[in-house]
C-alpha positions as CSV (number, residue, x, y, z in Angstrom):
1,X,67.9,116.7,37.9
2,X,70.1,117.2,40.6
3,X,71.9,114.0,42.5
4,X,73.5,113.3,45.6
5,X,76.1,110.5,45.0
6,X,77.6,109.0,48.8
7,X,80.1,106.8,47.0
8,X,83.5,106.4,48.5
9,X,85.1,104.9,45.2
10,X,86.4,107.7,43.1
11,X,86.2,105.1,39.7
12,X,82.4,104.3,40.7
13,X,81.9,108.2,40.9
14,X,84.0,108.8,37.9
15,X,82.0,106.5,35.6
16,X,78.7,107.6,37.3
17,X,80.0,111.3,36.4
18,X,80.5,110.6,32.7
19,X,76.7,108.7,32.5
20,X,74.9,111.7,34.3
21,X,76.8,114.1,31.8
22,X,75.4,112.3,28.7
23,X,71.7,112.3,30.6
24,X,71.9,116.0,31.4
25,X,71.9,115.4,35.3
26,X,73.9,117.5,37.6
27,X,76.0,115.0,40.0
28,X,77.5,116.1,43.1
29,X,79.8,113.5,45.3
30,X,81.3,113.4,48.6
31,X,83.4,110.6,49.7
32,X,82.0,109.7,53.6
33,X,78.6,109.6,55.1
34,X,79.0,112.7,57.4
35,X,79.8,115.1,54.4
36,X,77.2,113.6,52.5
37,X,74.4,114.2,55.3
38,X,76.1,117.7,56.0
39,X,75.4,118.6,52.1
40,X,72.0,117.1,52.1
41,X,70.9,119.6,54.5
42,X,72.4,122.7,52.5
43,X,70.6,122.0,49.6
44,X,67.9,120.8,47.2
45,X,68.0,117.3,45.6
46,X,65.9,115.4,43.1
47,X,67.6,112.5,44.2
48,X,70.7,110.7,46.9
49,X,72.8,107.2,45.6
50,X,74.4,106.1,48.7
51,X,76.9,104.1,49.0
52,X,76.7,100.7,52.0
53,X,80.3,101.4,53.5
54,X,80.7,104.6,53.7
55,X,83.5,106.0,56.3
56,X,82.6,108.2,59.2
57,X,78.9,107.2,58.7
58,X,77.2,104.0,56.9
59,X,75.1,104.5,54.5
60,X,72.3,102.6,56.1
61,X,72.4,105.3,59.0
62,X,72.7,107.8,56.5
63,X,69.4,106.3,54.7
64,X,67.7,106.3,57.7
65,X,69.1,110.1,58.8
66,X,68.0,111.3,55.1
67,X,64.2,110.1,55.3
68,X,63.8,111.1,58.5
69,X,63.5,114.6,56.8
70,X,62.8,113.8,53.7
71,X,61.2,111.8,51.2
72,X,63.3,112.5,48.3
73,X,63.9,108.8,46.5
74,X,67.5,107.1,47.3
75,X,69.3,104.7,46.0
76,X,71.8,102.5,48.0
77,X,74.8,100.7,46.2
78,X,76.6,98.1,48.0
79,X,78.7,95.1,47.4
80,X,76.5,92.8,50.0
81,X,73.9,91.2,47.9
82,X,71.9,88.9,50.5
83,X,68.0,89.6,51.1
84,X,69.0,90.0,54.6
85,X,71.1,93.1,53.7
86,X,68.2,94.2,50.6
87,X,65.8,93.9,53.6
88,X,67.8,95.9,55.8
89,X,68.6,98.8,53.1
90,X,64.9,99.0,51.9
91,X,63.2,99.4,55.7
92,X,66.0,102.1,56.3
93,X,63.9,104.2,53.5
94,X,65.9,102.8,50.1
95,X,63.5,103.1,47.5
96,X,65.9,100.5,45.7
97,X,69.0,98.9,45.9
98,X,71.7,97.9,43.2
99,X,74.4,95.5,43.8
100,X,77.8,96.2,42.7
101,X,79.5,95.4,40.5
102,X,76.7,97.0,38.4
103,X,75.9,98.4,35.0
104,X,76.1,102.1,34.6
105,X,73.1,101.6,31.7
106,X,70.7,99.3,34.3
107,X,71.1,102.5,37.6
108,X,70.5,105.1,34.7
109,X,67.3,102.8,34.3
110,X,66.4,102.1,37.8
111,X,67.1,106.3,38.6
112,X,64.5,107.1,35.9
113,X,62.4,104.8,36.9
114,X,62.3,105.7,41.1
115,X,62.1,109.8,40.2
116,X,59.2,108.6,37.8
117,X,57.5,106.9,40.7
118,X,58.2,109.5,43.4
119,X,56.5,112.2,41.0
120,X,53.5,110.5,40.0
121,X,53.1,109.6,44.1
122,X,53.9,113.0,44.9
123,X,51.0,114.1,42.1
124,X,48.4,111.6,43.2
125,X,48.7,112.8,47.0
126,X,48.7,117.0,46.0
127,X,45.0,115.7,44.2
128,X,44.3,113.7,47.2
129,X,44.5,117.0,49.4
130,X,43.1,119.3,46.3
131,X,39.2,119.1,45.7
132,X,37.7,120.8,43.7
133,X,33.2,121.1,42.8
134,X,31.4,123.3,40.5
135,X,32.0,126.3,43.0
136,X,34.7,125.2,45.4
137,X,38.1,124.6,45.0
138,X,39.9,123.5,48.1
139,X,43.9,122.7,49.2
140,X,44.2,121.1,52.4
141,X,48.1,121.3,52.1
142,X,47.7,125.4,51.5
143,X,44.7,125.4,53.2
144,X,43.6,128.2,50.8
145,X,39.6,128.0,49.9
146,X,38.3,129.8,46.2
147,X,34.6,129.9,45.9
148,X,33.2,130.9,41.9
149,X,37.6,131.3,41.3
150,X,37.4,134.2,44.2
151,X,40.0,133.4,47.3
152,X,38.0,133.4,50.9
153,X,40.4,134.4,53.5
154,X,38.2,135.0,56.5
155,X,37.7,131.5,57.1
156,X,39.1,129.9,60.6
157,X,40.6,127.0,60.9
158,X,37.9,125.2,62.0
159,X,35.3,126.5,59.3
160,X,38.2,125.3,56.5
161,X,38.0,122.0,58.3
162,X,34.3,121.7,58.6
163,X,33.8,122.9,54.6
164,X,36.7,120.9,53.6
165,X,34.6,117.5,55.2
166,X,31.3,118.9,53.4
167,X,32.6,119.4,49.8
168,X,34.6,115.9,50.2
169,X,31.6,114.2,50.7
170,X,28.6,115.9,49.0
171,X,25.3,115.3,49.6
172,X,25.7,112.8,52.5
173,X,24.1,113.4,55.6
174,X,25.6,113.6,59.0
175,X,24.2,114.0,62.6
176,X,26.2,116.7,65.0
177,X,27.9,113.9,66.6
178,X,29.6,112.5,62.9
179,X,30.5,116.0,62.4
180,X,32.1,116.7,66.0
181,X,33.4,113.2,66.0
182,X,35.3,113.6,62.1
183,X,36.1,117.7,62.1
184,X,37.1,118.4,65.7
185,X,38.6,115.0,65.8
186,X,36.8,113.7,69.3
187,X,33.8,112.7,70.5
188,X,31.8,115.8,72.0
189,X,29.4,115.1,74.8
190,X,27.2,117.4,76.5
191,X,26.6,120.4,74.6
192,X,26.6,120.3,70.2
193,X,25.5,123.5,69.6
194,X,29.2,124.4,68.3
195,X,28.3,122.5,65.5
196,X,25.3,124.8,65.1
197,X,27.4,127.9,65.6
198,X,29.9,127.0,63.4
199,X,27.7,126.3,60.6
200,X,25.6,129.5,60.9
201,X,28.6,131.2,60.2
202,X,30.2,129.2,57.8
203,X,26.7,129.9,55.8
204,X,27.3,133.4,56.0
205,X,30.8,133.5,54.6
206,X,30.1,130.8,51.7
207,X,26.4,131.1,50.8
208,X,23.6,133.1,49.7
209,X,19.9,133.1,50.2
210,X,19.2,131.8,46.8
211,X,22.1,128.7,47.3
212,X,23.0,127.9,51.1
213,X,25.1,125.1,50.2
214,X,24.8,123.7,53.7
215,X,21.2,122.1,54.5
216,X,19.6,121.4,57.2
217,X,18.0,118.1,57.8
218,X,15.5,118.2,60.0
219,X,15.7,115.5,63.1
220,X,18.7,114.2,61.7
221,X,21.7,117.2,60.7
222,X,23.3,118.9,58.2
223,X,24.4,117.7,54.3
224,X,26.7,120.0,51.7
225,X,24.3,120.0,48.1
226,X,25.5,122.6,46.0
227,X,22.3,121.6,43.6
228,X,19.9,122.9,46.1
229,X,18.5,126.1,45.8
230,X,16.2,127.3,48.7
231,X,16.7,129.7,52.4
232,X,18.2,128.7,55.3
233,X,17.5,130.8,59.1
């Protein structure tokens, strides 16, 4: 694990140096906010301790620099140990905040514990945008669809969108206007047909004659069943 350490205090970094040795974390330090932000940006990091009073920049605007481009989890250290100040640090985008003077044993704790929580967060939301069915398997973040294991890359964007709605919520039913309303993302009046149109061709690229996947129900709209078998015009 690689760590950013913000820390002004050369025996603070010293000590944290020695700990992150014994741990088998690789710990980089600069000494002011600026450098610290400047080295942020050249490289990759599992995770940033910032100091509060950091010369050039303060760690709070540092925080708040740092998550506007990332969510990597931080750390701040600070002498100021009021809620008003935890408060402060923690909106900036801490994900926690130790008060020195601290124990180098209780931040070896609390660093295990915020990567821990950042990685099961960062897993959770990669299955929220993965789904996956007995033929589909669908990312929204690469936006890559595999039907039967076999990649389809002659989908548009807008037949991804409107098979990545289906699969998420099989067999439900919805009228042209649901579907223009939740895949294009307004409300379509006048002429639904592109539903139709888009559709048709979606059934082309996805389906067969022996399993359409997307059914038609009649007077109402369309549903995704991949336990139907039958022909759709």
């Amino acid at each position: 694990m690689r760590i950013l350490v913000v820390e002004d205090n050369e025996s603070v970094c010293s000590m944290l140096e020695m700990f992150f040795m014994k741990e088998g974390y690789e710990g980089v330090f600069v000494h002011n906010g600026q450098d610290g932000f400047d080295r942020f940006n050249k490289e990759n990091w599992d995770l940033v301790i910032l100091d509060w009073m950091l010369p050039i920049m303060d760690g709070v605007t540092l925080c708040r620099k740092i998550r506007g481009l990332s969510q990597v989890p931080i750390i701040m250290l600070t002498a100021k140990d009021s809620d008003s100040d935890q408060v402060l640090g923690l909106e900036m985008g801490a994900d926690d905040y130790v008060t020195k003077p601290f124990s180098p044993l209780a931040l070896m704790a609390r660093i295990k514990a915020v990567t821990r929580r950042y990685h099961s967060e960062a897993v959770e939301q990669e299955e929220v945008n993965l789904i996956t069915s007995q033929y589909f398997k669908i990312s929204k973040d690469s936006r890559e669809v595999y039907y039967n294991d076999q990649l389809l890359n002659n989908l548009t964007p807008k037949e991804f969108d409107l098979l990545y709605y289906f699969v998420k919520h099989p067999k439900q039913v919805f009228t042209r206007e649901q579907l223009l309303d939740r895949v294009w993302g307004y409300q379509f009046y006048g002429d639904e047909r592109t539903v139709d149109v888009h559709i048709k061709r979606l059934r082309k690229k996805i389906g067969t004659h022996d399993q359409p996947f997307i059914q038609t129900v009649w007077g109402i709209g369309y549903k995704f069943d991949e336990m139907v078998a039958g022909n759709e015009d």
